[in-house]
N, C-alpha and C positions, 0 to 999 in steps of 0.2 A: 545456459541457465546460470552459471558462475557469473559470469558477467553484470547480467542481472542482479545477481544477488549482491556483488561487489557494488553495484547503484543505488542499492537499496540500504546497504549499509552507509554510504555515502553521504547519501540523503537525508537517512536518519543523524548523523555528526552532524551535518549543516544544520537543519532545522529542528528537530528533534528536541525537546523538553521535558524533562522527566518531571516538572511541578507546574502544576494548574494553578497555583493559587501564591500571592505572597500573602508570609502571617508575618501580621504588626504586630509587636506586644502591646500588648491589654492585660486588664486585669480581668476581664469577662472571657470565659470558656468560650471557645471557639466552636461551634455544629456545625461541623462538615455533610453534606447528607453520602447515605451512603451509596456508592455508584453501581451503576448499573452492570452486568455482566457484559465482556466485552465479548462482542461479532468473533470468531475464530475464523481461521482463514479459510479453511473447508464452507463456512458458513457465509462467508461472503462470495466466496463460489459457485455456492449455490443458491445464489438469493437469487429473485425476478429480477432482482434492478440489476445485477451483472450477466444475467444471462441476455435480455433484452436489451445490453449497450452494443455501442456499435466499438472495436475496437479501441480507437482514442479516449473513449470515457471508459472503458475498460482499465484499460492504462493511468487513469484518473483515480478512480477509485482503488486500484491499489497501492497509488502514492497514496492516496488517504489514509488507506489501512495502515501502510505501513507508521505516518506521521503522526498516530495518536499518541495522547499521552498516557502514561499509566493507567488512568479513568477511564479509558474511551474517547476522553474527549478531544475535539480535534479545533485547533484554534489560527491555523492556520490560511492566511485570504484565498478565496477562489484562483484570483487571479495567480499567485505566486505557486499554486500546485499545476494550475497549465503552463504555466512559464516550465516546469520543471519538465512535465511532460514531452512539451514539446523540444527541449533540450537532449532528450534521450532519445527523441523519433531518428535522428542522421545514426546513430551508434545500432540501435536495433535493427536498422535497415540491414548497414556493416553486418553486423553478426547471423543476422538469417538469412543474407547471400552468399557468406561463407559456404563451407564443406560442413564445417563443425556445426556451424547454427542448423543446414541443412538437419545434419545427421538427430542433432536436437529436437528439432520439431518432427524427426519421423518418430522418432520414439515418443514423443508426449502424443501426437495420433493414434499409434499402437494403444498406447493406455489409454485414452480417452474412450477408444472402440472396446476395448476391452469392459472398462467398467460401464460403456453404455447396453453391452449384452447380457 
């Protein structure tokens, strides 16, 4: 999961923007509207559309999550979040044919059965 996580921070430096918008000065007051609450990760967990993906858009969607901006908003092209994905599919292989990734995925199963009781 380190690992992971270390990819996600990553990924975030590389692409990752913390402004939606540029402001040009003007003399007219700018309305911003105000944005939406964002997905939490629990909540993208638990949505239809991530339970009902098949792993690779699993994986999809949480480079999404991770690439929003401040807002929620995600601005980033389809194409460059698969690119990214599929970049990480040889690394993830590596690490959950490990011992370590092994030992990873038995304990997210433990919890997984856990909270499905």
């Amino acid at each position: 999961m380190k690992k992971l996580r270390k990819y996600g921070r990553k990924i975030k430096e590389i692409l990752h923007d913390d402004h939606t918008t540029a402001y040009y000065y003007s003399d007219e007051k700018i309305e911003r509207p105000k944005p939406e609450p964002q997905q939490s990760w629990d909540e993208l967990l638990e949505s239809d559309e991530y339970k009902n993906a098949s792993w690779y858009e699993k994986l999809v969607l949480k480079i999404k999550h991770i690439l929003r901006d401040n807002h929620g908003e995600f601005n980033v092209p389809e194409h460059v979040i698969r690119e990214i994905a599929q970049s990480l599919i040889p690394d993830l292989i590596e690490f959950y044919q490990s011992e370590k990734g092994q030992e990873e995925f038995k304990k997210y199963l433990e919890e997984k059965n856990k909270k499905s009781d």
